[in-house]
C-alpha positions in Angstrom: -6.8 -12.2 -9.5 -5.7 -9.2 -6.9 -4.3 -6.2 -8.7 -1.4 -4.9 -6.9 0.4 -1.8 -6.9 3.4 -1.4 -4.9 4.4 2.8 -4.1 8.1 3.8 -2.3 10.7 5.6 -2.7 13.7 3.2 -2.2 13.8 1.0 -5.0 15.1 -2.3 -3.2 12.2 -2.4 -1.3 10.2 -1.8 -4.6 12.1 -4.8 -6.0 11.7 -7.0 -3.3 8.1 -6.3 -2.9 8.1 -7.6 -6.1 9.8 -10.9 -6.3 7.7 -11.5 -3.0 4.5 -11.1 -4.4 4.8 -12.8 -7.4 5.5 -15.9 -5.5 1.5 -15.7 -4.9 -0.5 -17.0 -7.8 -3.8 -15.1 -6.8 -1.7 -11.5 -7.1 -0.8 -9.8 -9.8 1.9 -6.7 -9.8 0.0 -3.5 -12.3 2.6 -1.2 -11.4 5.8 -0.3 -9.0 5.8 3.1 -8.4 8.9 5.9 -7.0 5.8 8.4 -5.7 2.3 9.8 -4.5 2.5 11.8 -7.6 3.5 8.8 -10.2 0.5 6.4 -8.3 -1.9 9.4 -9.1 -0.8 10.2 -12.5 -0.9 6.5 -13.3 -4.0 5.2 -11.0 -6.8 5.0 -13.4 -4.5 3.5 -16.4 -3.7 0.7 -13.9 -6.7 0.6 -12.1 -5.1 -1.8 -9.0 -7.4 -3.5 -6.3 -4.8 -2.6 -3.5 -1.9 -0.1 -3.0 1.0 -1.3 -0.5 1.8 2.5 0.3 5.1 3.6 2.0 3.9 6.8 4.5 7.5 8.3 4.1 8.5 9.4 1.0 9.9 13.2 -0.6 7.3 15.4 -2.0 4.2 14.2 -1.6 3.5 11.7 1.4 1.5 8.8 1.6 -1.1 10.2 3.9 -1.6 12.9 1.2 -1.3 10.6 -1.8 -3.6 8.1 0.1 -6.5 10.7 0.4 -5.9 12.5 -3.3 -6.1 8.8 -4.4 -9.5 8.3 -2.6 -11.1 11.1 -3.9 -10.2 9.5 -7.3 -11.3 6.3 -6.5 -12.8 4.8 -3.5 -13.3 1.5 -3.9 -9.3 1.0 -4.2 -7.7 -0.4 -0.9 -4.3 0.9 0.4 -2.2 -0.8 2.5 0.4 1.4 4.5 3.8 -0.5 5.1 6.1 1.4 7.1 8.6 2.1 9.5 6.4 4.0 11.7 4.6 2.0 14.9 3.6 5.2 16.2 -0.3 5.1 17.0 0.0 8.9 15.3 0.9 7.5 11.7 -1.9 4.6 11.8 -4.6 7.2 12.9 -3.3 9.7 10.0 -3.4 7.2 7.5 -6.8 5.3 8.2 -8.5 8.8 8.4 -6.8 9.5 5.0 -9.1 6.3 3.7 -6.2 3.2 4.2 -8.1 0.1 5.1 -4.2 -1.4 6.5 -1.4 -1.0 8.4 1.8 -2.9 8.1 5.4 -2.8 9.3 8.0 -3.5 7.0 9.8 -5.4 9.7 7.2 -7.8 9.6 6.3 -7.4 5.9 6.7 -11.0 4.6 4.6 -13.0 7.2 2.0 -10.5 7.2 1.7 -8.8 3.5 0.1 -11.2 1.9 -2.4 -11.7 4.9 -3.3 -7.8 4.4 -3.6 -7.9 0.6 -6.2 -10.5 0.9 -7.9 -9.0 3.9 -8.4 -5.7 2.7 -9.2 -6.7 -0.6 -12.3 -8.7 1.2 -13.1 -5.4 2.5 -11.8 -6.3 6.2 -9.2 -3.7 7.7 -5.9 -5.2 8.5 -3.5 -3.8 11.5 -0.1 -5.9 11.4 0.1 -7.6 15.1 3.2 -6.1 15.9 2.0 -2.3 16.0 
């Protein structure tokens, strides 16, 4: 079973993050989260396999919560799903530790294809960016 954490800002796409996923039976959601600084606070109490991180969120980023979280733990894999096709963003957040890249205008063919690929320890760039 994949843990799962799911981190943005807006909470319909929390939601629905979450209704998709749990259509998988090889996933299983250890915690939606409004914030970098919630997913740190709460990272070794869940302990998840893979972060879907949103890049654009107040306060804290997900390029900066994506490389606080990696000096915490390394092993986890972080997905980035975001608005943002610019090459800029992808290079920020893979050098911050991500081992993914997906947009959420392509979220539900590819997500679950980049859960289980970086969980394998592949990287996964979404085909549209």
């Amino acid at each position: 079973m994949i843990k799962v954490a799911i981190v943005d800002d807006h909470p319909a796409v929390r939601h629905a993050w979450m209704l998709f996923l749990s259509t998988d039976q090889t996933l299983t959601i250890v915690g939606v989260f409004s914030s970098g600084n919630e997913m740190i606070e709460k990272l070794t109490e869940v302990n998840p396999d893979v972060i879907l991180m949103d890049i654009s969120m107040p306060g804290m980023s997900g390029i900066e919560a994506t490389k606080r979280i990696m000096v915490i733990n390394v092993d986890v894999k972080i997905i980035a799903v975001t608005t943002h096709s610019s090459s800029v963003y992808k290079k920020e957040i893979l050098d911050a530790g991500a081992k993914g890249f997906v947009s959420k205008y392509s979220v539900s063919e590819q997500l679950l294809q980049a859960i289980k690929e970086v969980y394998k320890g592949n990287t996964y760039i979404g085909e549209d960016l």
